[in-house]
N, C-alpha and C positions, 0 to 999 in steps of 0.2 A: 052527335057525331061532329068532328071540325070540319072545316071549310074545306071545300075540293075544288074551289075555284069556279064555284056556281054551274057542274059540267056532271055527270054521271058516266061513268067511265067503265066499259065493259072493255075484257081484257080481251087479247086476239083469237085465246081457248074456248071462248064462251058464247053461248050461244046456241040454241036448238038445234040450229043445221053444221056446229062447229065439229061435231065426230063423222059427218059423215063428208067434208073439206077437207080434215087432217083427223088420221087416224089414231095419233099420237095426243090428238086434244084431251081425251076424254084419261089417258095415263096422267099426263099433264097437270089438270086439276085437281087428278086426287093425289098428288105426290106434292101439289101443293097444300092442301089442305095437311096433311099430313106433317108439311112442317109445320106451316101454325099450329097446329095442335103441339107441336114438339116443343117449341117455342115456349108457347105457352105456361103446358105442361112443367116445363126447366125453371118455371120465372124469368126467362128474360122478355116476354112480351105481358103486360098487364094493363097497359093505356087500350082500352076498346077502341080509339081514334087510329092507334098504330097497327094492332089486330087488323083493321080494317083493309088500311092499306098493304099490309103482307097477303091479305088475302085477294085485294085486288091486282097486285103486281106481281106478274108473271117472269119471274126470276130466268127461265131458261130462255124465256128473248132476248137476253142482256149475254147471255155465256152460250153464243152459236156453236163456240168452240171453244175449248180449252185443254191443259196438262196437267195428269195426274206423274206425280215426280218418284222414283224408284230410284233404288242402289244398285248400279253397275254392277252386275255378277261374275259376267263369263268375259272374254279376250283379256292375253296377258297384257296388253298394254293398256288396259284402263288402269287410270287410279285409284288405288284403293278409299271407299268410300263415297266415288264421283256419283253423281247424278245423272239419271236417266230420264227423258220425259215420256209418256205415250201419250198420243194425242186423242182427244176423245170430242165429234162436231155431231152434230145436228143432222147432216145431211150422210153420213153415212150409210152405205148402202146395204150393209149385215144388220140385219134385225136387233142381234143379238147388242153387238155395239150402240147402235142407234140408244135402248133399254138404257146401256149402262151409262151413255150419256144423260140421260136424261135423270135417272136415279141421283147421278152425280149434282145436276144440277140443282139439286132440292135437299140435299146431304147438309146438314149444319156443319157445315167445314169451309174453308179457303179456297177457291179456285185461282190456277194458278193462269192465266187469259193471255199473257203475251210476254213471247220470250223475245230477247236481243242479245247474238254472240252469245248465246247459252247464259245469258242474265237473265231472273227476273224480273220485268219492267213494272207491271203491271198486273192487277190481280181484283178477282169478287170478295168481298173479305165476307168471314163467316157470321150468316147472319143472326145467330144469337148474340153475337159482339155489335153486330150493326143496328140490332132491337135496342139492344141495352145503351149506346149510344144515342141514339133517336130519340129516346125517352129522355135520360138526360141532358139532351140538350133546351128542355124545356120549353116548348114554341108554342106560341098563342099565334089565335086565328088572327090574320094581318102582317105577319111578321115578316121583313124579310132576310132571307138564309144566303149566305154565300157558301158555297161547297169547294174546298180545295183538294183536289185528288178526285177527277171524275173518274177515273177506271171505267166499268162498264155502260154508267149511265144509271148502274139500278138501285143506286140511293139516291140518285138527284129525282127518280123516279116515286118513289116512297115520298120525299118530301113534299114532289106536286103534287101527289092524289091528294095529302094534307093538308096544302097549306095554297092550290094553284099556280100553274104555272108560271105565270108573270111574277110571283114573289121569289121565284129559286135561280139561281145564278152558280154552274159550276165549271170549276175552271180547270185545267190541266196545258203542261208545258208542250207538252207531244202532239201535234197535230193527227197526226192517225189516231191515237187514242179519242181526242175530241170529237173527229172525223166520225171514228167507229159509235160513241156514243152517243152521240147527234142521230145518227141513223136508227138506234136500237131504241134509242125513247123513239123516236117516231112512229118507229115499228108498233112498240105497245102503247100509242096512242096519250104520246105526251111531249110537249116543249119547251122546257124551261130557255134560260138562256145558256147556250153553251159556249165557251171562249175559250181562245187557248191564250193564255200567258205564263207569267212565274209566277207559282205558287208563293212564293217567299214576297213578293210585291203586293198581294192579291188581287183585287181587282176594283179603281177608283169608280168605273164609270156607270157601276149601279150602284155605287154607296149611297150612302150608310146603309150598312147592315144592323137588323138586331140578333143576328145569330150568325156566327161563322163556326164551322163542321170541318176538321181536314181529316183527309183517309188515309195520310201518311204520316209519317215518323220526322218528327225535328228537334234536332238539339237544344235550339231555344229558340221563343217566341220571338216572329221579326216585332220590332216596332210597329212600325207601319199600318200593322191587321188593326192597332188599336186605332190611328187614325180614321179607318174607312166604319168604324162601331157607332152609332148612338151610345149618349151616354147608359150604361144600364144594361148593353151586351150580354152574352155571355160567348167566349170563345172556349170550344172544345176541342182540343189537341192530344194525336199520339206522342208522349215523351218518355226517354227512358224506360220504355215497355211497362207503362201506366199511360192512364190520359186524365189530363189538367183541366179540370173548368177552372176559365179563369173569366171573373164577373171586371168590367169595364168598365171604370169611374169616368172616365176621359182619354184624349187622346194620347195621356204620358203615363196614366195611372190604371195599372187592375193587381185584383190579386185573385188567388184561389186553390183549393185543394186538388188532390189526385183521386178517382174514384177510386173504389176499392178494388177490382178485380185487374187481370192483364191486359194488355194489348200489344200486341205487336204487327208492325206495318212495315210496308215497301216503302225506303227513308224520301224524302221529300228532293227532286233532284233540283238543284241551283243554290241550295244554300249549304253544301258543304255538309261532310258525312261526322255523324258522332265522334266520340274523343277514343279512342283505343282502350277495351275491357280488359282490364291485367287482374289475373284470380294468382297470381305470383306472393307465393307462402303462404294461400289459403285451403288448410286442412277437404279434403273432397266432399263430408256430410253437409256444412255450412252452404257447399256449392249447389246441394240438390234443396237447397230451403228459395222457395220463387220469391221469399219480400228481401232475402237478403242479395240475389242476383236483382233486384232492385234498386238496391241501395249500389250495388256496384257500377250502375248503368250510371245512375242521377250522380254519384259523385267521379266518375271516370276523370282522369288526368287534373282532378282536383284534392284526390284525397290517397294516400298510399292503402293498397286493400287491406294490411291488416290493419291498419288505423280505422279501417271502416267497420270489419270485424269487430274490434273491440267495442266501436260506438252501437252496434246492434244487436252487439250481448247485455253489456249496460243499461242500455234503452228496453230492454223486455223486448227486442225481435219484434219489433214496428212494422205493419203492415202497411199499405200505399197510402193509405187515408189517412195517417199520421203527419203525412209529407205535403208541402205548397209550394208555389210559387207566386214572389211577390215582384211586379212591375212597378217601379218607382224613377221617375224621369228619364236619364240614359243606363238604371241602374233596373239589373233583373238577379236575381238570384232563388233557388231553390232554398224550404229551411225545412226542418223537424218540428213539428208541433206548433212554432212561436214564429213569426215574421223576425222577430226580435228579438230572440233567443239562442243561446250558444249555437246554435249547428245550424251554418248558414253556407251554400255555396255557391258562387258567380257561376250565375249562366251570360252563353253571346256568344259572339265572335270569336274564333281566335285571333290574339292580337303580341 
């Protein structure tokens, strides 16, 4: 088993006398169990080290409360389409709710954790996405991990049963967020270090990192991340509804592929929102194909979509793992197949 920071960590459910403290305990742990198993089962969990900590970390501490999101039905003056939330906590007083909160909590799905002016800010992302992530981000015992996008706290959480708390550092721009976080590891008996700053700067004062994790969505990689890296990093990012390992030579230099499957995340606030999707003259079959809404994300306001069209009927319909991204001194750019190869396009800033 890896390193859990020389500590044996029994979760708040657990325990001889924990069913008869909270009645809820003993639902609790078989509903987790029952993800792992699911997990599992799915292949997104096969590291025994990561197993371990899904099994030790109790997911419904992290989501006391959260929204499950509906389509506006009834009153004439809703928008057609609009969104509803019902709110689903912990402490509710109907049995019956109480149940579905908690079902919810253990569901391999997204919880939606905190709304603003009817935005979603903040959210638990689904944890067969957060296994398969963890896993790929490849961490040896010693390692230390910066986390950008703490949302609930319950991957920085996963990370510490792994790898100890003094080695995990996760940051968020939103003070309540880090707030709420801070609080909920403490809850289930963990403290990494929690900070609030911009994501997009990440975080100098416990660098270097050998591993940087973000839980959110960016247009392109800041600079920066690569300075706060030991040489030989790896930084795993959501982009373009894919995520990039990208291996880190130095501080001006990484490159690396997309993994194979989706991702999609709450976009990363301070560095400016994605480039505008235009499916404008794109026949509607091509639009239900997920590697060609792909390609439409990665080259957004860089390439006309039937020009994109064309190149992903040409190419044999390239799936994400085809695709990288190469970090080269002030120069980033996304390519097809080849760093150096015809299909190549400027990631950054707009400028």
């Amino acid at each position: 088993m890896g390193s859990t920071g020389g500590r044996t960590r029994g979760a708040p459910d657990s325990g001889p006398h924990a069913a008869a403290a909270d009645p809820d305990a003993a639902a609790a742990a078989e509903a987790r169990a029952g993800l792992v198993r699911q997990l599992t089962a799915g292949g997104a969990l096969t590291d025994p080290r990561w197993r371990a900590a899904f099994e030790a970390v109790p997911r419904h501490v992290f989501v006391p409360c959260y929204y499950e999101a509906g389509e506006e039905r009834g009153g004439a003056s809703a928008a057609p389409g609009s969104v509803v939330y019902t709110r689903l906590w912990r402490d509710d007083p109907d049995p019956w709710r109480r149940a579905r909160w908690l079902a919810g909590a253990y569901a391999d799905v997204p919880l939606a954790t905190r709304l603003r002016g009817g935005e979603l800010i903040s959210s638990s992302s689904q944890p067969s996405v957060m296994a398969r992530m963890l896993q790929a981000l490849d961490v040896r015992d010693g390692d230390r991990v910066l986390e950008i996008g703490a949302g609930t706290g319950y991957n920085a959480a996963l990370l510490a049963h792994r790898l100890g708390d003094d080695r995990v550092t996760t940051l968020d721009l939103d003070p309540e967020i880090t707030d709420a976080a801070r609080d909920q590891l403490a809850a289930a008996g963990f403290r990494p270090a929690v900070v609030t700053g911009d994501g997009a700067r990440g975080w100098p004062g416990r660098a270097p990192y050998d591993r940087i994790i973000v839980t959110c969505a960016v247009p392109f990689v800041p600079q920066v991340w690569l300075g706060q890296c030991e040489p030989g990093a790896l930084i795993l990012t959501p982009l373009a509804t894919g995520l990039i390992a990208l291996r880190v030579a130095d501080a001006r230099h990484a490159e690396g592929r997309f993994l194979s499957g989706p991702a999609y995340f709450v976009p990363l606030r301070g560095i400016g929102p994605p480039p505008a999707v235009s499916t404008h003259g794109i026949p509607s079959r091509p639009l239900l194909d997920d590697s060609f809404r792909f390609l439409l994300h990665l080259v957004a306001g860089r390439m006309e979509p039937v020009e994109a069209l064309a190149l992903w009927e040409h190419e044999d319909r390239p799936g994400r793992e085809r695709y990288g991204v190469t970090m080269r001194d002030d120069r980033q750019w996304a390519w097809l197949d080849d760093p150096e190869g015809p299909y190549g396009w400027r990631l950054g800033p707009a400028v």
